[in-house]
C-alpha positions in Angstrom: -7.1 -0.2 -9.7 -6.1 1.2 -13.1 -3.6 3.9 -12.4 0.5 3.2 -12.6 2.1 2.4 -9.9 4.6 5.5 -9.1 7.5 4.8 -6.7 6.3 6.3 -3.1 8.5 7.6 -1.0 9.1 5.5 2.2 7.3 8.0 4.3 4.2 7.7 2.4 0.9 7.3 4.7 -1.5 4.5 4.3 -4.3 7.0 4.1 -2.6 8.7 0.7 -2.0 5.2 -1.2 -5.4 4.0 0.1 -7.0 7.2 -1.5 -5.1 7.3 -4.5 -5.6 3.4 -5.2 -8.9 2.7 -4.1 -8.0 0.0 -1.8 -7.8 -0.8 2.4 -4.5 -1.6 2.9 -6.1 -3.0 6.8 -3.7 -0.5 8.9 -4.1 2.6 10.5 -4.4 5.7 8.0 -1.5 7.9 9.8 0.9 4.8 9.4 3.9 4.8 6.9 4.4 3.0 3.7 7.8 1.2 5.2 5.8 0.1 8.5 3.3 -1.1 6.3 6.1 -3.2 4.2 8.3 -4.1 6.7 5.4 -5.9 8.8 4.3 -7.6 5.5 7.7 -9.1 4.2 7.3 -7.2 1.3 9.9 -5.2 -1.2 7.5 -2.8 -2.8 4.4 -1.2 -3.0 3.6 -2.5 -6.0 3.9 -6.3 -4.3 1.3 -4.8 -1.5 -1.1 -3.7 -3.9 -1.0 -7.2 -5.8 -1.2 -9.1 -2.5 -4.0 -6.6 -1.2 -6.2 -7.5 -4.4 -6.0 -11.1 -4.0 -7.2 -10.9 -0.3 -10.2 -9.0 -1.6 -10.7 -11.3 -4.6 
């Protein structure tokens, strides 16, 4: 996961950061970026990314 981190707009699908990031974020592709944060605890996409790569490490 080499590319910057851009600030998403909250009505960003899973599917679209999943694609762009090479990652599974482990939710549905049509859901939205502030589901997705909300259900975590999470502030930013940037935090979800980190916490994504040490689930896979």
């Amino acid at each position: 996961m080499s590319k910057n981190i851009h600030q998403k707009r909250e009505d960003t699908l899973v599917k679209t950061i999943e694609k762009k990031y090479g990652v599974n974020l482990g939710y549905r592709s049509d859901a939205q970026l502030h589901t997705v944060l909300k259900k975590e605890g999470l502030p930013s996409l940037s935090k979800l990314l980190k916490m994504t790569q040490k689930k896979s490490a």
